[in-house]
N, C-alpha and C positions, 0 to 999 in steps of 0.2 A: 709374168707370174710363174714362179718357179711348180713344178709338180712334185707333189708330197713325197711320191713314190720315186720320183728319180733321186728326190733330197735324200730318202733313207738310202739307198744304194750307195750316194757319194759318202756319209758319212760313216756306211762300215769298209767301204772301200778305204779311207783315210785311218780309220781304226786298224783295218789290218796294213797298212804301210807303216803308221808310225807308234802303236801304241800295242798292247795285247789284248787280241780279241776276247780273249779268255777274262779278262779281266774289265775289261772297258765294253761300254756298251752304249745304242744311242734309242731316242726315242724325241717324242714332239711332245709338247706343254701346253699349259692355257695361258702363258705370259703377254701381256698386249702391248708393257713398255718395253721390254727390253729383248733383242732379237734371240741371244743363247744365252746356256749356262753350260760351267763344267764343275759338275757335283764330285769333290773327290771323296765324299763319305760312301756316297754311291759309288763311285765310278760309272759315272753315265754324263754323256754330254747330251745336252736337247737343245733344241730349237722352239723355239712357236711357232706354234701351228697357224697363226692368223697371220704375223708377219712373213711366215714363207710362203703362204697365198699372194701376198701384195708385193714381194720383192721379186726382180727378175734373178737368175739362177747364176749369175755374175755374184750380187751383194752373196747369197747366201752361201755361196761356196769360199767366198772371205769368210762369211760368219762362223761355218764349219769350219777351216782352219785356225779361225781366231782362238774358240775353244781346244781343237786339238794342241794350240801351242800352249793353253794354259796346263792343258794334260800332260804334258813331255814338260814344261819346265817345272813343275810340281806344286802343293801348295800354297806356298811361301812365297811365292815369285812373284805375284803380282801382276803389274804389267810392269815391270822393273826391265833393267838391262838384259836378264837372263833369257824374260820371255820374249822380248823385243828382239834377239840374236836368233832364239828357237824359231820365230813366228817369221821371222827373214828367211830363213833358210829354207823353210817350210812352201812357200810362198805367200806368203800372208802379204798385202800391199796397204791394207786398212791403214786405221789410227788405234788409240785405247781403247775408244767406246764408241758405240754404233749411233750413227746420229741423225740417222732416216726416220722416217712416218712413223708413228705407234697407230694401232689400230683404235682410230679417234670413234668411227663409229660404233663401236661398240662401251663407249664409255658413256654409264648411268648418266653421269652431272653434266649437263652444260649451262655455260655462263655465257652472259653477254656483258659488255660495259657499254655506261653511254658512248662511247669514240665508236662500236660495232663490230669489235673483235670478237670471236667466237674462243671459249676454252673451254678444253675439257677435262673432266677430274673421273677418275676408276674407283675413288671412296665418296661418301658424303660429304661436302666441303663443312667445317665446326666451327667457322668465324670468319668475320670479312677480309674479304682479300680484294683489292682494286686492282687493276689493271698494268701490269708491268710495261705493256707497248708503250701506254699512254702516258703514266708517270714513273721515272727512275722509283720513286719513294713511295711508299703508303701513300694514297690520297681519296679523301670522301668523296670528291669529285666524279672519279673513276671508279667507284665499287662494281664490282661484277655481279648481277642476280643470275642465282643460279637456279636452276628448273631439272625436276627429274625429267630425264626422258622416259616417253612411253614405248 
């Protein structure tokens, strides 16, 4: 479990290495799926706040670099060649996308299907969905009932 306060340190320590502190700036979000972001209308990179409680301080200093290389190769880059060179040199070791835990318990919806798989949804689910474990395709078989949690 990474600590919030050491995370904000690393990432304006990274902002003043490779970016302008004057110009760049970082803070935490309420995001549950996705571990960062780098807002270039802002110019502010975040983190979630929930997945930097659950990740050790390894993943999230990938995460903070992941973002800082989208901030140094610019808009437009993507995760393209440009950023993929920046994010190297930077020491970024990740992949494109983060693909660790999302903070399952704090998601409203949970579904079960008959097979006993657990999923969980962040919106209210608008129509059936069966079970991907258990059938590649749509199947009534596998529908998932979903249940707000309390």
């Amino acid at each position: 479990m990474a600590d919030l306060t050491r995370v904000r340190v690393w990432a304006d320590a990274l902002i003043r290495m490779h970016l302008d502190p004057a110009e760049w700036s970082f803070g935490f979000d309420h995001a549950k799926r996705r571990a960062g972001l780098c807002n270039f209308t802002d110019r502010r990179i975040t983190v979630s706040r929930y997945l930097a409680a659950k990740f050790d301080d390894d993943e999230i200093h990938q995460i903070l670099l992941h973002e800082v290389a989208h901030a140094m190769a610019g808009p437009n880059a993507g995760h393209g060649p440009a950023w993929k060179r920046i994010a190297g040199e930077i020491g970024y070791v990740g992949g494109r996308t983060h693909d660790g835990d999302v903070a399952r318990e704090l998601a409203p919806w949970v579904g079960h299907c008959p097979g006993g798989h657990e999923h969980v949804r962040f919106r209210r689910p608008t129509r059936e969905t069966s079970c991907a474990l258990c059938s590649r395709s749509f199947s009534p078989a596998h529908l998932i009932a979903w249940n707000k949690r309390r």
